[in-house]
C-alpha positions in Angstrom: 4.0 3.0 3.8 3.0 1.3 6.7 1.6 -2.0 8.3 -2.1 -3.2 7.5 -1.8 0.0 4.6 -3.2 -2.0 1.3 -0.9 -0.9 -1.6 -1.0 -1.6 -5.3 1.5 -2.9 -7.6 2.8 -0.6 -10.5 6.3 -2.9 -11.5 5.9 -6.4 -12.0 9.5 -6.7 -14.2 11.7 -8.8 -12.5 14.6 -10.4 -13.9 15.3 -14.4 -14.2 17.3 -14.5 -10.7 14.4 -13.2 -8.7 12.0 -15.4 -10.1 14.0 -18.0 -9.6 14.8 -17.4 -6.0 11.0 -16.2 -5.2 8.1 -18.5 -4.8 5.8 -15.9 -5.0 5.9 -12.5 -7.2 3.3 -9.8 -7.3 1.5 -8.6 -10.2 0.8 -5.1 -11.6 -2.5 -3.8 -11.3 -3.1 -6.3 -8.1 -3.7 -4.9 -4.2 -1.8 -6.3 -1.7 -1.9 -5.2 2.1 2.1 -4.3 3.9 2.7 -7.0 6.7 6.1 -5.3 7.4 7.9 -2.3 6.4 11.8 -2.8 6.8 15.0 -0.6 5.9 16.5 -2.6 2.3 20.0 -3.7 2.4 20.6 -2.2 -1.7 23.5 -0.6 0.4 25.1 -3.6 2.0 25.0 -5.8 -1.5 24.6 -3.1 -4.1 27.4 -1.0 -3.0 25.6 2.1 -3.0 25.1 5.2 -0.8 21.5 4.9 0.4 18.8 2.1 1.1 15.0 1.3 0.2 12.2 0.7 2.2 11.3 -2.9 1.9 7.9 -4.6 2.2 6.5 -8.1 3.4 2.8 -8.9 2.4 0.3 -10.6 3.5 -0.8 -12.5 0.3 2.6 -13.6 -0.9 5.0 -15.4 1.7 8.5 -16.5 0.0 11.5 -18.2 1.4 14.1 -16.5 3.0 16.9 -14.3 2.0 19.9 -16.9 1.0 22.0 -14.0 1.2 21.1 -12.9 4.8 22.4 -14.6 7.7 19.4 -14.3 10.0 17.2 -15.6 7.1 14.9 -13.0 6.9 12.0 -13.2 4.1 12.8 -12.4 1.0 10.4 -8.7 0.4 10.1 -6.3 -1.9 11.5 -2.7 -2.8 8.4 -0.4 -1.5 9.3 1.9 -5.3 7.3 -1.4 -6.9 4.3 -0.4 -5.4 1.7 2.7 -5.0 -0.7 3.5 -2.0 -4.3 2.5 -2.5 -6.4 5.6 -2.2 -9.4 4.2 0.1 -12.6 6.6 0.9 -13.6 6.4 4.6 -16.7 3.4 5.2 -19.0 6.9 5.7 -17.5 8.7 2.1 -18.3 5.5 0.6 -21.6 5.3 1.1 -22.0 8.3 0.1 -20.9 8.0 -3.4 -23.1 5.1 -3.8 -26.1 6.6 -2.7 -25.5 9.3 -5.4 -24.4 6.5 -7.7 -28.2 5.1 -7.0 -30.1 8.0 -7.7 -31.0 8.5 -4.3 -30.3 12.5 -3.6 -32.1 12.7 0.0 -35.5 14.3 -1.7 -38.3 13.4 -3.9 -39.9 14.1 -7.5 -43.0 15.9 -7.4 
């Protein structure tokens, strides 16, 4: 995923700490855009072996981290969320002129 990508939600199941500690939460079925992609820190408080890829957006803006000493915002696991497939502006119109009934000829 990347900046400015839009991005729809697929897991809106958060447990009761997170929606404490969140102000805002995003809901399935919902498009969001990415503001900022950044390497998760599951490793560093989970224990484990590997780390996500975490995501800021730009219609939801929470506090920050309390568990992160340079306060950074508190963001989401990218795995919550699917790429929005987006037709080109010209492959749009497209679809709607067919939509329309307009096929580029006349009825005799």
């Amino acid at each position: 995923m990347i900046k400015g990508q839009k991005v729809v939600c697929i897991n809106d199941t958060f447990n009761e700490f997170v929606k404490a500690v969140y102000r805002q939460l995003p809901e399935k079925g919902k498009t969001y855009t990415v503001r900022e992609v950044f390497l998760g820190r599951e490793r560093i408080v989970k224990g484990g072996d590997s780390a996500t890829v975490g995501l800021l957006l730009q219609e939801l803006v929470n506090p920050p981290d309390p568990f992160h000493a340079g306060g950074e915002e508190l963001g989401f696991s990218s795995e919550r969320f699917a790429p929005l497939e987006e037709l080109p502006p010209e492959e749009a119109g497209v679809g709607a002129e067919i939509e329309a009934g307009d096929y580029g000829f006349q009825a005799n």
